[in-house]
N, C-alpha and C positions, 0 to 999 in steps of 0.2 A: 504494500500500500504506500511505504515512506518513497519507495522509486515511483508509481504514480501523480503522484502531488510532483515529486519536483519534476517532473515532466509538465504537467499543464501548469505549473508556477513559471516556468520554462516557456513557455506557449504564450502564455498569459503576458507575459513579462515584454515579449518580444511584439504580440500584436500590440499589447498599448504602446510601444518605445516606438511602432510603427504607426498608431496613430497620432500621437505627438508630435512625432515628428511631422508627419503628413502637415498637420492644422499650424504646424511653426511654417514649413513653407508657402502654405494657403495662404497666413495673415501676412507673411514677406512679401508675396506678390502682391498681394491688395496694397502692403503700403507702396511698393514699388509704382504700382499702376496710378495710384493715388499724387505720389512725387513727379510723377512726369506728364500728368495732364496739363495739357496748354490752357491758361486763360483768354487766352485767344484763339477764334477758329480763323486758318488763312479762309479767304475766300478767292485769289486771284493768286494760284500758284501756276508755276509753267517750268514747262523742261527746258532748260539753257543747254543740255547736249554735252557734248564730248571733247568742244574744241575751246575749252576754257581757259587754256593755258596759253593759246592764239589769242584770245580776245585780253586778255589780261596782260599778254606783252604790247598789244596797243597801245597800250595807256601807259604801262610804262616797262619801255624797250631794254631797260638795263639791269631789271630785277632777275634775282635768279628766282624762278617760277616754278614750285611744285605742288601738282595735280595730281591726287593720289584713286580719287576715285572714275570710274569710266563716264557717270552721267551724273548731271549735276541740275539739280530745281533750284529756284529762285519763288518769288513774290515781289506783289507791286509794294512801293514805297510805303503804299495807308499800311497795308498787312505790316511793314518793316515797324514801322513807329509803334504799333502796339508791340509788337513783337520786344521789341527794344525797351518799351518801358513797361514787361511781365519783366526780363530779366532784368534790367537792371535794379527790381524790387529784394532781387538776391542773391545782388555784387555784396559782398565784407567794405569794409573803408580801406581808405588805403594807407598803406603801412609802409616805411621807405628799405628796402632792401627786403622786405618779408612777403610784402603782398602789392607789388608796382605793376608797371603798366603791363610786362610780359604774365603776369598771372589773370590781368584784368582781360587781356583781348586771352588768350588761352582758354580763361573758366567761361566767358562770353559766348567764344565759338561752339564747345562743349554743352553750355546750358542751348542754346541755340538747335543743335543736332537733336539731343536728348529730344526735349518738347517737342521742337515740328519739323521733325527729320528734313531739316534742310540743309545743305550740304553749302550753300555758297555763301558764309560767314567765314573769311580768308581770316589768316594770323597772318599780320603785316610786319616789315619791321624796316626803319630807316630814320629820315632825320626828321624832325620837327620844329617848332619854333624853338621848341623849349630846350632841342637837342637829340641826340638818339634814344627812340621810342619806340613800341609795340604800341598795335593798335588793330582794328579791325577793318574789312572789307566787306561789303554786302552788295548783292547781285539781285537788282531789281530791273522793272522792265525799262528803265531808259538805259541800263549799264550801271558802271561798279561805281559802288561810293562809297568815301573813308567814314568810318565811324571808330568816334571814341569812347571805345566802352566803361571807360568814368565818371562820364558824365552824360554820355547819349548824342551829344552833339554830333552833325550831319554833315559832310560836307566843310570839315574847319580847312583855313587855309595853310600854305606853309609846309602841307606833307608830302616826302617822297620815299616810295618805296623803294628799298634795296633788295629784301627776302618778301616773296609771297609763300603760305602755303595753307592749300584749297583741300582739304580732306573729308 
């Protein structure tokens, strides 16, 4: 009888550690699912294609330019601004050598994919008023426009990039 029990104690042991676990993964994905819903719906999304690393040396001829994915979507400018101010509700401050401008366009680009699987939020990187800077690119339907993901601004002047890269 004492080898019965510990048999279905044995059993018993193993389906509940397997339904625990189960309901731990369940509530992981719900919060997962929960973290990366958009507060924003795009409404005006479009495929930009495959030759993005062409259209990107247009504008400017001297960067070294990497394109890691084969096809790449965009959105119109309105979708960009909301887009821009859901994240930028969940940049950190910024912090000088801990949390600067290459974590700011980095975690940008990254929140950016996450939420509305868009791929053409570039990490930039060259000079600026201020001096050598990261920064972001975004791929709407008139073409690329710099964006500072510090502050949200569109279009500042005084930037040129050096490194693109479009992932």
């Amino acid at each position: 009888m004492g080898r019965w029990r510990a048999i279905v104690i044995a059993i018993l042991s193993y389906v509940a550690g397997g339904i625990v676990a189960a309901l731990a993964v369940m509530a992981h994905e719900k919060v997962q699912r929960a973290a990366v819903k958009p507060r924003h719906e795009i409404e005006e999304e479009f495929e930009v294609g495959s030759g993005i690393a062409r259209e990107l040396r247009g504008v400017w001829p001297e960067a070294e330019i990497h394109a890691w994915d084969g096809r790449y979507w965009g959105c119109s400018m309105a979708d960009w601004e909301a887009i821009i101010a859901d994240v930028l509700r969940d940049v950190p401050v910024y912090k000088a050598e801990r949390f600067d401008c290459d974590n700011f366009a980095i975690l940008f680009s990254a929140l950016v994919a996450q939420r509305y699987q868009l791929n053409t939020c570039a990490i930039a990187i060259g000079t600026s008023p201020g001096g050598y800077h990261a920064w972001n690119l975004i791929r709407a339907e008139d073409g690329w426009h710099i964006l500072e993901p510090q502050n949200g601004r569109v279009d500042p002047a005084g930037y040129w990039c050096d490194f693109i890269l479009c992932a």
